[in-house]
C-alpha positions in Angstrom: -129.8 102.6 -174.1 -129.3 98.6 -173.5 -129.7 97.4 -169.7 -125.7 96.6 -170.4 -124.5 99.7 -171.1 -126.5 101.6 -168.8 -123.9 103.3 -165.9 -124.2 101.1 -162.7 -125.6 102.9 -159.7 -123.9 103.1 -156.2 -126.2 100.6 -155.0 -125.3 98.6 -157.6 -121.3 98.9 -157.3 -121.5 97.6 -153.8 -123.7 94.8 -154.6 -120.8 93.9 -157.5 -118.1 94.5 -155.2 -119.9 92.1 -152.6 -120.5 89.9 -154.8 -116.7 89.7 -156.2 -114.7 90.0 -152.5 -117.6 88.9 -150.3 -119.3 90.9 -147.9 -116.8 90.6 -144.7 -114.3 92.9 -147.4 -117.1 95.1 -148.1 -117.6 95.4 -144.2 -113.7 95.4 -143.5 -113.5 98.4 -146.5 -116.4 100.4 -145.0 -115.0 100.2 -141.6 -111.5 101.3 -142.9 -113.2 103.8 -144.5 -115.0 105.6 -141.7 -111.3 105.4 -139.5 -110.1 107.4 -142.5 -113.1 109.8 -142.0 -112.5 109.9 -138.1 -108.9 110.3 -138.5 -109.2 113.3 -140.6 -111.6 114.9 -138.8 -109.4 114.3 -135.3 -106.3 115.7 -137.6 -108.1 118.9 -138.0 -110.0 119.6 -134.7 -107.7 118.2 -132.3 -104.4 117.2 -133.8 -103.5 120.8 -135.3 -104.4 123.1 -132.5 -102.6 120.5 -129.7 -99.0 121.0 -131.9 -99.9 124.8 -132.7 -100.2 125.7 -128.4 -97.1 123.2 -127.6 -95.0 124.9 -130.0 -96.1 128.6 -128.8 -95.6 127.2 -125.1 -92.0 125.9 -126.5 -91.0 129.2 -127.9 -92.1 131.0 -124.9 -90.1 128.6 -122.4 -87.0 128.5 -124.6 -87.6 132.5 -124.4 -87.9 132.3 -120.1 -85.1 130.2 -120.2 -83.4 133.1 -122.3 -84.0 135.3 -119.8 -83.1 133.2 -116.8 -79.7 132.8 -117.9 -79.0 136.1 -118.4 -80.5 137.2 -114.8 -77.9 134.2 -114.3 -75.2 135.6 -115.7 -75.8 139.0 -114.3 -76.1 137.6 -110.6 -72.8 135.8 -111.0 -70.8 139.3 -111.7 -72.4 141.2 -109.1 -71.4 137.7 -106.5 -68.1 138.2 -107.8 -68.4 142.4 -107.4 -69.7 141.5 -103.1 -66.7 138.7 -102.6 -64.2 141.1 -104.3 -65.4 143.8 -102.2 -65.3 141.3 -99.2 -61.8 140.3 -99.5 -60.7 143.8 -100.0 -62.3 144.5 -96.6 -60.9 141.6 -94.2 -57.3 142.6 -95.9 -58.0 146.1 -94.4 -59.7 145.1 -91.2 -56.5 143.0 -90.7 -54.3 145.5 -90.9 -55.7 147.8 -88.2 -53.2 147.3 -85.4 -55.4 145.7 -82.1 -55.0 147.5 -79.8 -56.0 146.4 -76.1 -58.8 147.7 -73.5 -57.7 150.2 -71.5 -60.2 150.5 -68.8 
């Protein structure tokens, strides 16, 4: 094998793609790079459990909120029931004829 067609080694790729774009885009590219790597990594370890507990903690407040308004509409009939029952009872108190103190 020729020195021309032997396959270039990584050290030799960056030194060709320094050479071509300059080092401040070989430094610009690594940087980018390692944000890639960092982002991923945060994706994974941070990202993914933070939306999996706010979506449980969703589901189990839209489930509370289930349960609250039924409680709701439960204490609403049995209000109703009490001022029924209320009303009935002033109509009969007012018909008791007064009748004054006989001392």
């Amino acid at each position: 094998m020729s020195e021309e067609t032997k396959p270039a080694g990584t050290y030799e790729f960056f030194l060709g793609i320094a050479d071509r774009f300059g080092v401040p885009c070989l430094i610009l590219a690594a940087v980018l790079w390692m944000i890639r790597d960092a982002g991923m990594a945060l994706h994974t370890t941070l990202l993914q459990p933070v939306v999996k507990s706010h979506t449980q903690f969703l589901e189990a407040t839209q489930e509370t909120l289930k349960k609250i308004g039924e409680t709701q509409d439960k204490q609403a009939d049995t209000l109703q029931e009490l001022a029924t029952g209320q009303r009935d009872l002033q109509h009969a108190v007012s018909r008791i004829p007064q009748s004054g103190s006989q001392n």
